[in-house]
C-alpha positions as CSV (number, residue, x, y, z in Angstrom):
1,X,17.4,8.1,-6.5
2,X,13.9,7.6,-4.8
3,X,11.8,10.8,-6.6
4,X,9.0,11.2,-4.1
5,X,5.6,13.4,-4.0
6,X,4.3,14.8,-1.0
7,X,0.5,15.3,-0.8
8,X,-1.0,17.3,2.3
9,X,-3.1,20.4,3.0
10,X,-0.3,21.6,6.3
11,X,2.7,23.4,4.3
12,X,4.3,22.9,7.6
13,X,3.8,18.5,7.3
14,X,4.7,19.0,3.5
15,X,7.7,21.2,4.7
16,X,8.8,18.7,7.7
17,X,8.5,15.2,5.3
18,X,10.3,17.4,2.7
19,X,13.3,17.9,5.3
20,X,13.4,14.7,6.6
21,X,13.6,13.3,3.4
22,X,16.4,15.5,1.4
23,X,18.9,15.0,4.1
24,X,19.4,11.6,2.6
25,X,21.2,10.7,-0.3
26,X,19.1,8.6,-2.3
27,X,15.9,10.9,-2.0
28,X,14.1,13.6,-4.4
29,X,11.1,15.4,-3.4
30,X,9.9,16.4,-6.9
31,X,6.9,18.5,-5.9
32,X,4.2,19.3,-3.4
33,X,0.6,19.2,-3.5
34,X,-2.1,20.6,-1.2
35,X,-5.2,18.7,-2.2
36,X,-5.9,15.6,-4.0
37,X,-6.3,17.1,-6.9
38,X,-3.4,19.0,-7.6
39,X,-1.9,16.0,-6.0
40,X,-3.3,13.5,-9.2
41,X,-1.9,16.1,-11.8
42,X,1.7,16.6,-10.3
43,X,1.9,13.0,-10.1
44,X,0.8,12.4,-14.2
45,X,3.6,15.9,-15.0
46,X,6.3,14.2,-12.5
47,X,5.6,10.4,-12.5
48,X,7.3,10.0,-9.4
49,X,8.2,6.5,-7.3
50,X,6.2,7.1,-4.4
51,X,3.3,9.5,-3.5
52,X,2.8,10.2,0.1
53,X,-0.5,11.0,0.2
54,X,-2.7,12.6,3.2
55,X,-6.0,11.2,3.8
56,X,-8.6,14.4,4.5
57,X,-8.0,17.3,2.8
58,X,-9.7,19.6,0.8
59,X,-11.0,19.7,-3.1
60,X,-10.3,16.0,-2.8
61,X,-10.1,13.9,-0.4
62,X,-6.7,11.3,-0.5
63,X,-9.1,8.1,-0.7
64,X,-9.4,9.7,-4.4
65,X,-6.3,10.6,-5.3
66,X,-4.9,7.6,-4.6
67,X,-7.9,5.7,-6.6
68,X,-7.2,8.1,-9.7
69,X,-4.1,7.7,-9.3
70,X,-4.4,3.8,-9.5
71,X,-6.2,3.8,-12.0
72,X,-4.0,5.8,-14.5
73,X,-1.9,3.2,-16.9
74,X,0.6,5.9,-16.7
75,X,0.9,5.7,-13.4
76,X,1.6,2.5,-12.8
77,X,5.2,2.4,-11.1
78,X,3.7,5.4,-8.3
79,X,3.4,3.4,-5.4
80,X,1.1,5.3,-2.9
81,X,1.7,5.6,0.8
82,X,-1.2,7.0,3.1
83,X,-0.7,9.1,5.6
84,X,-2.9,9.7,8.4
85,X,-3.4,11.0,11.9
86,X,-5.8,8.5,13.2
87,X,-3.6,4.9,13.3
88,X,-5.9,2.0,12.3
89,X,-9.5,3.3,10.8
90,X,-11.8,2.6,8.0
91,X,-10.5,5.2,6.0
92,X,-7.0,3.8,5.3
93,X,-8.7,0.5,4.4
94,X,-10.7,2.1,2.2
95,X,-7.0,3.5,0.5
96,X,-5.5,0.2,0.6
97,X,-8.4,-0.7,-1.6
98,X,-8.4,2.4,-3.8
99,X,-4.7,0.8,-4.6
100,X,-2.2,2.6,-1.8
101,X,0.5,0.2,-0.7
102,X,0.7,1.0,3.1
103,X,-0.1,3.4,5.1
104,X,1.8,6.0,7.7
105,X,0.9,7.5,10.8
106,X,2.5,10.9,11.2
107,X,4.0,10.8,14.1
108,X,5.8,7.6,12.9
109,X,9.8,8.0,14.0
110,X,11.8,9.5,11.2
111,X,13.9,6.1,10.3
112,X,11.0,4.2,10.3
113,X,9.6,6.5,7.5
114,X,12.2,6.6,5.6
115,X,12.7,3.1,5.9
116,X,9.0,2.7,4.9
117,X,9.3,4.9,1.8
118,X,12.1,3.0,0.4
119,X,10.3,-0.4,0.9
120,X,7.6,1.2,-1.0
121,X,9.6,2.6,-3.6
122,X,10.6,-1.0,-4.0
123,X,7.0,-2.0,-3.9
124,X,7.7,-5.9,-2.5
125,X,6.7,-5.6,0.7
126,X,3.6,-3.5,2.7
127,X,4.6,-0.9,4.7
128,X,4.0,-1.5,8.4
129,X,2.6,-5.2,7.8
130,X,1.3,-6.1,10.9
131,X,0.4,-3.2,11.7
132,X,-2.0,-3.3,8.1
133,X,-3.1,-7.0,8.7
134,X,-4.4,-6.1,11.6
135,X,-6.4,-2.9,10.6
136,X,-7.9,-5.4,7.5
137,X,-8.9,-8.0,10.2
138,X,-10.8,-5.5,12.5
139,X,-12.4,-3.6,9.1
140,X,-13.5,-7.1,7.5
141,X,-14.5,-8.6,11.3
142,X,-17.1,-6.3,10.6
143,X,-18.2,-7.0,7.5
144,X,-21.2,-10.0,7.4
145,X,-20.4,-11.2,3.9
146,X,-17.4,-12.5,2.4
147,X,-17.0,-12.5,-1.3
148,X,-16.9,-16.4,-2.0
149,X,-15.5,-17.9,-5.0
150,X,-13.4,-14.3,-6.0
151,X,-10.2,-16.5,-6.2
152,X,-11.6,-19.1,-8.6
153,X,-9.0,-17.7,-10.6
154,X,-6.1,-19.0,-8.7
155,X,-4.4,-22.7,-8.4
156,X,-4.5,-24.2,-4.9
157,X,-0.9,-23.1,-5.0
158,X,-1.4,-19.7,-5.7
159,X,-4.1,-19.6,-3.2
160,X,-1.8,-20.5,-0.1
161,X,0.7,-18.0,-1.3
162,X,-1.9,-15.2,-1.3
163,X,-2.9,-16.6,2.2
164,X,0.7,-16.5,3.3
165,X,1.0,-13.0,1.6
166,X,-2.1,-11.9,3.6
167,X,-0.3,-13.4,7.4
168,X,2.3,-11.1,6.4
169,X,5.0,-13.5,5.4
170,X,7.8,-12.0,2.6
171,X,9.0,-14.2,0.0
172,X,11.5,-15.7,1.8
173,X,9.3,-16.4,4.4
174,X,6.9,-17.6,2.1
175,X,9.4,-20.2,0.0
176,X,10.8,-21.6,3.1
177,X,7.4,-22.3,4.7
178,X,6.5,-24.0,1.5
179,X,10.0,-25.4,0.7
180,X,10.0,-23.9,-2.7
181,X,12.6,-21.0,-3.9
182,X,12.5,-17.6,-3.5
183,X,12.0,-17.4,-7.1
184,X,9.1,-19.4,-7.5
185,X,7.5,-17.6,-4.2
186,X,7.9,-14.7,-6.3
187,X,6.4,-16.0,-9.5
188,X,3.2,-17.3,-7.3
189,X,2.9,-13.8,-5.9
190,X,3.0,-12.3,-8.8
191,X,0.7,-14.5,-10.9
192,X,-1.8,-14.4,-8.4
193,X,-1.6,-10.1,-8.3
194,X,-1.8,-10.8,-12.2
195,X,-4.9,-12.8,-12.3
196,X,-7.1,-11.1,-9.4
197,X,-6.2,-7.6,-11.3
198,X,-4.1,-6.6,-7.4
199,X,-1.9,-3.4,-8.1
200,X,0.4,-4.4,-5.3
201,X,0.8,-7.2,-1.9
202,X,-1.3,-4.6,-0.3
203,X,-4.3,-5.0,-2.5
204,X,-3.7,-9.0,-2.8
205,X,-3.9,-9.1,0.8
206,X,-7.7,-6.9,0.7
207,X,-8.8,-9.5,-1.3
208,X,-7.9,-12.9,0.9
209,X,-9.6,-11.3,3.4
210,X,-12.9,-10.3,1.8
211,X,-13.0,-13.7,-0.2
212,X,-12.9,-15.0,2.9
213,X,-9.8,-17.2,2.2
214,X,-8.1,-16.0,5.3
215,X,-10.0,-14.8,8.7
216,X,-9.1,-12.0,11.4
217,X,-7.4,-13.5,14.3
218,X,-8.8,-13.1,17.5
219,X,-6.4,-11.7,19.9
């Protein structure tokens, strides 16, 4: 059972995502909040697998809810989802940094959000991943300075992995590009999250693009 929080200031978004979700099987919503901060406190009293969380709303905004809520050693197995209205902006980048794993736009079509919810519950995979590399690349296009030498930490190895990670590539994808197992795709993944302090792929893909390790594409 996926337990899941709901976060947003419309009773009627809470009530629709709460609907959507409860028809299935193998979902819980657990509670509601309608700002940030009630949102932090539910999820410490309800510790729940994935925290949908709404980006502007009142009290506090969902940029720090979902840094709180990263923050909190308790909370380390909610994986937080961003929801927006607005597609690719600066805000969700800013979430994916404050430690969200994906984001959602609202009007996304109901399989693909429950689809999404359970890949985040699983937290192996971003949600929407080209749709997130792609609103890092514009965000960081803009930026004039990269962050060099912030993956000193890593082996040459782990450093193509996180490059791989950051073009979107699973860890099948990854082991077969590098003709390595699944396993050890996995173990480079997560030693590199380990040692650059990343909460999730989300994060870990932030970070190759600000060090500069890998570079918007041009389209």
């Amino acid at each position: 059972m996926i337990r899941v929080l709901l976060v947003d200031d419309q009773a009627l978004i809470r009530g629709g995502f709460r609907a959507l979700l409860e028809i299935e099987d193998d979902f819980e919503v657990v509670a509601e909040a309608a700002d940030g901060e009630q949102g932090v406190a539910l999820a410490v009293e309800h510790r729940p697998d994935v925290a949908l969380i709404d980006i502007q709303m009142p009290v506090m905004d969902g940029i720090e809810a979902t840094r709180l809520i990263a923050a909190d050693e308790r909370l380390r197995g909610v994986h937080v989802v961003i929801l927006t209205n607005y597609g690719l902006d600066e805000y969700v980048f800013n979430a994916l940094r404050a430690g969200a794993c994906g984001f959602m736009v609202k009007d996304t079509e109901p399989a693909d959000l429950l689809q999404g919810v359970r890949v985040a519950a699983r937290g192996d995979a971003l949600l929407s991943p080209a749709i997130t590399r792609r609103l890092i690349g514009e965000y960081v296009a803009r930026r004039p300075d990269p962050a060099p030498g912030a993956l000193d930490v890593l082996t040459n190895r782990e450093r193509e992995v996180t490059a791989l990670v950051a073009r979107g590539l699973s860890n099948d994808e990854i082991a077969a590009h590098m003709v390595i197992s699944p396993t050890t795709a996995k173990t480079h993944v997560s030693r590199s999250m380990t040692k650059l302090g990343a909460r999730d792929r989300a994060q870990l893909v932030v970070y190759a693009y600000e060090s500069g390790l890998v570079t918007p594409r041009r389209t």
